[in-house]
Backbone as CSV, one residue per row, in Angstrom:
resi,resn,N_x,N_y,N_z,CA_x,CA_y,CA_z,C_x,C_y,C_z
1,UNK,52.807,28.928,-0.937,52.689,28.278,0.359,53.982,27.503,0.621
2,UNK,54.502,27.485,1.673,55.757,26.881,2.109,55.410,25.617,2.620
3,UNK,56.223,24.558,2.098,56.576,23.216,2.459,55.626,23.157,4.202
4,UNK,56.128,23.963,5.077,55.651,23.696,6.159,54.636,23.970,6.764
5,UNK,53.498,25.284,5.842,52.184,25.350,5.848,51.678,23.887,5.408
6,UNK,52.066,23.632,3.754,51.332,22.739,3.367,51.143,21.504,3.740
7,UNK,52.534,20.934,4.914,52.536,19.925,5.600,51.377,19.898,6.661
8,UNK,51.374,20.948,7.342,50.407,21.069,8.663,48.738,20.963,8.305
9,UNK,48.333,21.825,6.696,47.049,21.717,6.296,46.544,20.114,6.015
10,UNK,48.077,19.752,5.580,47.565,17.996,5.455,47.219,17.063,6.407
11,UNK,48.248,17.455,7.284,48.064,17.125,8.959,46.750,17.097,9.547
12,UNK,46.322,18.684,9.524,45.131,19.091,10.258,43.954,18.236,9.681
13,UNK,43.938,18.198,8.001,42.753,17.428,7.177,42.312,15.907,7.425
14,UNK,43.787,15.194,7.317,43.876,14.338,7.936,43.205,14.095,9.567
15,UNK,43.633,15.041,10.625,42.992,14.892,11.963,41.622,14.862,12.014
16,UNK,41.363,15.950,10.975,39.462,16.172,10.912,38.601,15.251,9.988
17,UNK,39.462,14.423,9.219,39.167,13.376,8.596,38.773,12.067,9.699
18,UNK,39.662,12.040,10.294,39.996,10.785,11.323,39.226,11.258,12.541
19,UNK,38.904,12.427,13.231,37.644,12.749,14.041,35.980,11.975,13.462
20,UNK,36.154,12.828,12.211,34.986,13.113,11.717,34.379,11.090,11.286
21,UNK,35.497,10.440,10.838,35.205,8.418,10.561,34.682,8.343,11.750
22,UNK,35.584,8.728,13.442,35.366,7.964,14.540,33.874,8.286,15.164
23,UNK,33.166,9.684,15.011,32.317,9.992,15.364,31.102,9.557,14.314
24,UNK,31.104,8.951,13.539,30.131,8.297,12.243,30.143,6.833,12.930
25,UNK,31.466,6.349,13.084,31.264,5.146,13.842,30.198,5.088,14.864
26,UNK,30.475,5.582,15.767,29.922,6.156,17.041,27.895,6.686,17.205
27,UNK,28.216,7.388,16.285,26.593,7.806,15.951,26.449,8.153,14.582
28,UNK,26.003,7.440,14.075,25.964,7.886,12.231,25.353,9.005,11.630
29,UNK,24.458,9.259,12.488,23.638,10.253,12.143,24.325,12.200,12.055
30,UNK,24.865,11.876,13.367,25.723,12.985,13.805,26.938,13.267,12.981
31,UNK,27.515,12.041,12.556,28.680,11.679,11.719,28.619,12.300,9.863
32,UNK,27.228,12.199,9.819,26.741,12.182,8.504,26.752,14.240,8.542
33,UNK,26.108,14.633,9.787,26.082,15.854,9.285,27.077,16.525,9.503
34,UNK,28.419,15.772,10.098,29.399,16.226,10.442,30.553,16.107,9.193
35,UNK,29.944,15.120,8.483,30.806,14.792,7.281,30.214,16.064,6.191
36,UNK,28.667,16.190,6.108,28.290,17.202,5.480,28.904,18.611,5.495
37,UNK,29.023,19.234,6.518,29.793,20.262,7.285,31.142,20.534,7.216
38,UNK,31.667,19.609,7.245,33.646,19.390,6.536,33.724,19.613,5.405
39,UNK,32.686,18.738,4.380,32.585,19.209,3.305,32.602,20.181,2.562
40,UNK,31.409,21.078,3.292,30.894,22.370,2.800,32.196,23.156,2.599
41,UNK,32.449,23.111,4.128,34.026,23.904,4.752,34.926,23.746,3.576
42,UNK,35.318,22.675,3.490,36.698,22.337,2.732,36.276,23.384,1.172
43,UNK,34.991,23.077,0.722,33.921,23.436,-0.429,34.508,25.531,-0.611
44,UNK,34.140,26.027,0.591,33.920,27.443,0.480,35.640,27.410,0.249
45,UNK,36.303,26.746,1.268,37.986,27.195,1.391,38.960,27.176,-0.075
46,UNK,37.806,26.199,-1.047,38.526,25.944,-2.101,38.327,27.081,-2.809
47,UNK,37.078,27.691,-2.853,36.511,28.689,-3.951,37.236,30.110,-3.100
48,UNK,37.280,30.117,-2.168,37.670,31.674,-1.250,39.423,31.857,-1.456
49,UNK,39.870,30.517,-2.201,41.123,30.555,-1.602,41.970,31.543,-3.212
């Protein structure tokens, strides 16, 4: 992976990190299964990768 993929995946994680706090703020409930769901994601991307 090149310097400038791996910059942008950090980027993007980071963005969906910082979505995913503001909307937990916001409604926790929604936040919670939204945090669940990132998880999973990040979960399959590690094992597929």
């Amino acid at each position: 992976m090149s310097p400038d993929q791996h910059t942008s995946h950090i980027l993007l994680m980071l963005i969906i990190a910082g979505l995913v706090t503001y909307v937990a703020l916001l409604n926790p409930l929604l936040g919670a299964a939204l945090l669940v769901g990132v998880g999973v994601a990040v979960f399959l991307h590690q094992i597929l990768r």
